[in-house]
DOTIMI-195624 format. One record per atom (N, C-alpha, C, CB): chain; x, y, z. Coordinates in nm, 3 decimals. Glycine has a CB too. Layout:
N
R kette       x       y       z
R     A       X       Y       Z
...
This chain:
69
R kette       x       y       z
R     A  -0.907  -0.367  -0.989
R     A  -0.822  -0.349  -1.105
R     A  -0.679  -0.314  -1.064
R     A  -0.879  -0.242  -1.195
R     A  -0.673  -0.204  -0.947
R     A  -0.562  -0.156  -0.943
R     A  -0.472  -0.269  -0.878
R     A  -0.568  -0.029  -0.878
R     A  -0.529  -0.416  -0.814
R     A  -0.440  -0.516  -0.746
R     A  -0.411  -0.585  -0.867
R     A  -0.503  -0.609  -0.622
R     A  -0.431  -0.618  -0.971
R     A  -0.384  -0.675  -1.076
R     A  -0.253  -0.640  -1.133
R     A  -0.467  -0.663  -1.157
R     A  -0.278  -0.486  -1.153
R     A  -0.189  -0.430  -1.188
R     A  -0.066  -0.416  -1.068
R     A  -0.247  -0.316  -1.240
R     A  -0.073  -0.422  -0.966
R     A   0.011  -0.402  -0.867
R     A   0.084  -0.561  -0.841
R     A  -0.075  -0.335  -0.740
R     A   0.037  -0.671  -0.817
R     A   0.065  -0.806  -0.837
R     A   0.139  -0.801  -1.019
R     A  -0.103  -0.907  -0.808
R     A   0.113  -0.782  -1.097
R     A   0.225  -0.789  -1.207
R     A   0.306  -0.681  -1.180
R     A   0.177  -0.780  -1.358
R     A   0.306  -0.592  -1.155
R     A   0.436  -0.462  -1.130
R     A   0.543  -0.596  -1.052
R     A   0.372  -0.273  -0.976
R     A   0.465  -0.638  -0.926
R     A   0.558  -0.711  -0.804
R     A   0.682  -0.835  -0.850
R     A   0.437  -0.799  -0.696
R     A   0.531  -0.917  -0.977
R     A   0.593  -0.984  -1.081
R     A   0.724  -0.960  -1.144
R     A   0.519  -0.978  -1.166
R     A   0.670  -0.861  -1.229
R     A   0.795  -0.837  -1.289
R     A   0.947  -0.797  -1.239
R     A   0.762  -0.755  -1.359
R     A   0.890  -0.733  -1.114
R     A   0.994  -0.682  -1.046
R     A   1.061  -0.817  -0.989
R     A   0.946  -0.572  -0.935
R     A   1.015  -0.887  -0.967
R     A   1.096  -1.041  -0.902
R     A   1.165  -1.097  -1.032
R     A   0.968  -1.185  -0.831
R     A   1.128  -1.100  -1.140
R     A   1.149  -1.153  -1.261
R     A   1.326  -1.114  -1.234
R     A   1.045  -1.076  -1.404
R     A   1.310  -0.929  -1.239
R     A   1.456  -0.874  -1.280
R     A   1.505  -0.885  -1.208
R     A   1.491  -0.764  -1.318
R     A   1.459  -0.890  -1.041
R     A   1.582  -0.921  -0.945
R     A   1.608  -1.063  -0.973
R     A   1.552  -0.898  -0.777
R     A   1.561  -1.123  -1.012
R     A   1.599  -1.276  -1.001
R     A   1.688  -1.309  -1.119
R     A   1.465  -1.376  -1.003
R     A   1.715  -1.226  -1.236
R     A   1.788  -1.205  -1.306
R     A   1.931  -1.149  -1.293
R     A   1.729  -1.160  -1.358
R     A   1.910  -1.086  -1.187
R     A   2.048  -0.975  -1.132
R     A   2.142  -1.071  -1.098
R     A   2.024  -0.865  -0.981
R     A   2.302  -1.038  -1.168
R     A   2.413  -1.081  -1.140
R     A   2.418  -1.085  -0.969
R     A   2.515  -0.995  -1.215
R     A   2.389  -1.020  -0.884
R     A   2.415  -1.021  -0.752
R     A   2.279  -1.064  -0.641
R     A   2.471  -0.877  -0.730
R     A   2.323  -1.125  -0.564
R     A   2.205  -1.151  -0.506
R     A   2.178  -0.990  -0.365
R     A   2.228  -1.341  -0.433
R     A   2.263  -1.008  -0.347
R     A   2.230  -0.798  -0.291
R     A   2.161  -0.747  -0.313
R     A   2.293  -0.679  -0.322
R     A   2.217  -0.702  -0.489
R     A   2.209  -0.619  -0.622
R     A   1.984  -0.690  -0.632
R     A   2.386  -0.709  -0.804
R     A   1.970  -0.794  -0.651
R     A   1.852  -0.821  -0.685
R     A   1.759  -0.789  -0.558
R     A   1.849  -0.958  -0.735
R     A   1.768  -0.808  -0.385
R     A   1.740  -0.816  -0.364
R     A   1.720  -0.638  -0.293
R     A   1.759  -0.926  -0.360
R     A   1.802  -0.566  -0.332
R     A   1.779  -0.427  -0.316
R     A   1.677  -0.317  -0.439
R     A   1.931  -0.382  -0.309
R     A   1.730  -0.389  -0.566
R     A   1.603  -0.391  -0.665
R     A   1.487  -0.399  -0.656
R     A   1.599  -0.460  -0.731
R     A   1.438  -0.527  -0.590
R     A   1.278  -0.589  -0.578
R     A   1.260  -0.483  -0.431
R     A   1.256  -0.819  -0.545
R     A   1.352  -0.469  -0.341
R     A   1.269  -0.365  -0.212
R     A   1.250  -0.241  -0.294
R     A   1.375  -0.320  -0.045
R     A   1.405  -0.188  -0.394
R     A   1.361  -0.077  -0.427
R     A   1.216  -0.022  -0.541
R     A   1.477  -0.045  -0.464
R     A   1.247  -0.112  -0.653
R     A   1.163  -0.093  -0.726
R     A   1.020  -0.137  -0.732
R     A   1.212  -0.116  -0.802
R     A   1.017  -0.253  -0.638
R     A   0.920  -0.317  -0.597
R     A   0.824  -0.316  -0.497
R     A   0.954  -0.387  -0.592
R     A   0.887  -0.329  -0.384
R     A   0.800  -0.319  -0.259
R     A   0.782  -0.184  -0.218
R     A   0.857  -0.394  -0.142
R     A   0.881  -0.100  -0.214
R     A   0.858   0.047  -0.194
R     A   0.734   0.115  -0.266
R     A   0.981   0.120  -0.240
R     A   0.732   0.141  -0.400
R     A   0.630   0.168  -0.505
R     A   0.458   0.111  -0.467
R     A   0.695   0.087  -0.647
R     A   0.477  -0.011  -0.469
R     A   0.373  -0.046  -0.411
R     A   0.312  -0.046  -0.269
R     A   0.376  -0.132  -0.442
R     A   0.414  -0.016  -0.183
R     A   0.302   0.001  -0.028
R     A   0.300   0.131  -0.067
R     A   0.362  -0.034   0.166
R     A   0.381   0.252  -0.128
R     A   0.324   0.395  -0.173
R     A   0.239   0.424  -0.204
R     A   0.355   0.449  -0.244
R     A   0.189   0.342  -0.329
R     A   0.046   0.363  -0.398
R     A  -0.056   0.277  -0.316
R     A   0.044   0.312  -0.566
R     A  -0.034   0.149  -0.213
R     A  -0.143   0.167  -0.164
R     A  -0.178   0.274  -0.012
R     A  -0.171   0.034  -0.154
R     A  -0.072   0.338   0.018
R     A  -0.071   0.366   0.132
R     A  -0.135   0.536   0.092
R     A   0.084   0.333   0.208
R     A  -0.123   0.589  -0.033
R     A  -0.197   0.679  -0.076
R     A  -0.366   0.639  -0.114
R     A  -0.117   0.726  -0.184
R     A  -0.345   0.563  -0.197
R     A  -0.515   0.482  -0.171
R     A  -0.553   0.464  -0.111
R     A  -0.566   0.392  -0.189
R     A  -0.538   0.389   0.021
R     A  -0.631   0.404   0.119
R     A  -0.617   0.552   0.230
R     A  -0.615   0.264   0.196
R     A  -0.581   0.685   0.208
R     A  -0.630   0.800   0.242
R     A  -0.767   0.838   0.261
R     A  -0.590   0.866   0.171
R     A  -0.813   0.850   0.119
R     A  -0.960   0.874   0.081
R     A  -0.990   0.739   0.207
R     A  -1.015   0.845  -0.130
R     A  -0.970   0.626   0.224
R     A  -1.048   0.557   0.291
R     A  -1.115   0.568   0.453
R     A  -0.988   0.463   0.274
R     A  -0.924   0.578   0.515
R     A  -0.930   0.601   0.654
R     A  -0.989   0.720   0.650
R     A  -0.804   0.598   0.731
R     A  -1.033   0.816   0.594
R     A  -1.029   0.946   0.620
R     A  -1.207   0.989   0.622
R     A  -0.927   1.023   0.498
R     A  -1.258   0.897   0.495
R     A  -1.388   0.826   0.519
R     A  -1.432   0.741   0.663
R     A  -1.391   0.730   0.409
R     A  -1.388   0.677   0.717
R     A  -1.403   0.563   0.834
R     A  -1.364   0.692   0.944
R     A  -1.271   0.393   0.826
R     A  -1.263   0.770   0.932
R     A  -1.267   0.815   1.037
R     A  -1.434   0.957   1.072
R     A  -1.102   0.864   1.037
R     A  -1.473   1.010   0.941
R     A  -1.554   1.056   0.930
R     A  -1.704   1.003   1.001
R     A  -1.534   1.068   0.820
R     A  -1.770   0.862   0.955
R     A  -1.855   0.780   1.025
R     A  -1.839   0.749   1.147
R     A  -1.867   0.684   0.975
R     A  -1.706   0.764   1.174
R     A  -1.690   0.684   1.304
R     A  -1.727   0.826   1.438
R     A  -1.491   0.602   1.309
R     A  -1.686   0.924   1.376
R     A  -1.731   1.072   1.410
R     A  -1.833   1.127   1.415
R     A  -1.695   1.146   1.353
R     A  -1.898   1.043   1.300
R     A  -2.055   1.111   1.333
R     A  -2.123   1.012   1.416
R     A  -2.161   1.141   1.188
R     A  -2.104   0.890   1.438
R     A  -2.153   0.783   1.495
R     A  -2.184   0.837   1.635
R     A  -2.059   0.663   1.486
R     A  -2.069   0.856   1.648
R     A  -2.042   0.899   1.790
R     A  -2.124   1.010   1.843
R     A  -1.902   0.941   1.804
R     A  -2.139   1.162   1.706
R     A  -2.202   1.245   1.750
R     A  -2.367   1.222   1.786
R     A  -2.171   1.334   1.668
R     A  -2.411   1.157   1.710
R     A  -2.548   1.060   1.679
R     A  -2.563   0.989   1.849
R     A  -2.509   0.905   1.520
R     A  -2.482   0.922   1.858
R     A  -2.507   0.852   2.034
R     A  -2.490   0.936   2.112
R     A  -2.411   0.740   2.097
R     A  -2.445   1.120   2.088
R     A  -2.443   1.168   2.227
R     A  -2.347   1.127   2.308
R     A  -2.549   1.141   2.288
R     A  -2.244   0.992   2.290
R     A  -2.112   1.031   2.425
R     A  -2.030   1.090   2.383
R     A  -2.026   0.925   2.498
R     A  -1.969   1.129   2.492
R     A  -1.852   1.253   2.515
R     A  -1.727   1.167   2.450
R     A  -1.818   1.309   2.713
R     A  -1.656   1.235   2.415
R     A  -1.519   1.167   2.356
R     A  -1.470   1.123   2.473
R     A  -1.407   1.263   2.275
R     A  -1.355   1.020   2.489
R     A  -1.291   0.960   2.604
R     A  -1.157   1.019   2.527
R     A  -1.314   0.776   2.642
């Protein structure tokens, strides 16, 4: 759900830079309002993830008995 919504945010955001009197002006818009926002929210979403993976990957390890390298 949340890539739907993130692909139209991106949308729209191209819409208005592509509207912008300046091509600068638009193309500092779509990094600002656009691309920034969105690697934020996914780069907070996947927290819970790595943080999970790094957990399994920890016990995996404890489970086989080798020593950390």
């Amino acid at each position: 759900m949340i890539w739907i919504i993130l692909l139209g945010w991106l949308y729209v955001m191209l819409m208005v830079a592509a509207a912008s009197d300046s091509v600068i002006y638009g193309i500092m818009l779509f990094v600002g309002l656009g691309i920034l926002p969105t690697w934020l929210i996914l780069w907070f979403w996947g927290i819970p993830l790595r943080r999970r993976m790094r957990q399994q990957q920890e016990q995996a390890e404890s489970e086989s008995g080798q020593p950390d390298q």
